[in-house]
N, C-alpha and C positions, 0 to 999 in steps of 0.2 A: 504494500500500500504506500500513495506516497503521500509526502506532505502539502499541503497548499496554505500563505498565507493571506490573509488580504485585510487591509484598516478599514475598520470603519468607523464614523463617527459615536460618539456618547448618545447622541440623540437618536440615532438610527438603530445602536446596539439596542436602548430601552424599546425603542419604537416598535423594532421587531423581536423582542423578547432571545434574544438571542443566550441569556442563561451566563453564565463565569466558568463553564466547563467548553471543552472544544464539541464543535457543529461538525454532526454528519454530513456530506457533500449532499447526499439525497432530502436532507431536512434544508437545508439552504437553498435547493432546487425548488422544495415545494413553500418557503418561504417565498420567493421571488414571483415562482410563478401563481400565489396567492393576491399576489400584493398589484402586478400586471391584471388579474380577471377583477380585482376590484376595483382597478384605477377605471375597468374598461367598462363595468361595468354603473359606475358612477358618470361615465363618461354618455352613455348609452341613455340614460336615465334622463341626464341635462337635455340631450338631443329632440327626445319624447316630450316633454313638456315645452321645448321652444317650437315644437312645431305640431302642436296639441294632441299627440298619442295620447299622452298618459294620462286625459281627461275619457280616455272611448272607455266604455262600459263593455263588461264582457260579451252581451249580445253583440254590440259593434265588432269589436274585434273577428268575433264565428262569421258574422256576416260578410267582413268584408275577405277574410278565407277565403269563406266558398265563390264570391263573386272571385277572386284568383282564380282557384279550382276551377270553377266553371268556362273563364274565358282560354284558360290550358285545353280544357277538354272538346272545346269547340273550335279553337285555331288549326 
């Protein structure tokens, strides 16, 4: 196995809970790639409400599926 080091900040160590013992390569993978689906995911969110998804009601949403669906199955 080998070694890897890498600095990171105080705030970043707290931020991400990173612990006073040494980090598995695999837990710092799923650290990062947590921290990426939530940036993306908050990102996605902002998106929705500037361009008023995140007001449609779950009917909307099915409804406007199927009108998808539908114009796929007719093209």
């Amino acid at each position: 196995m080998r070694t890897l080091q890498i600095k990171v900040s105080e705030t970043d160590f707290q931020k991400y809970n990173l612990g006073n013992a040494e980090v598995k390569f695999t837990d710092l993978v799923e650290i990062i790639t947590r921290e990426y689906a939530r940036k993306a995911l908050l990102e996605c969110h902002e998106i929705a409400q500037q361009v008023g998804l995140s007001e449609m009601t779950m009917f909307e949403i099915n409804a406007e599926i199927k009108a998808n669906r539908d114009a796929k199955t007719h093209s």
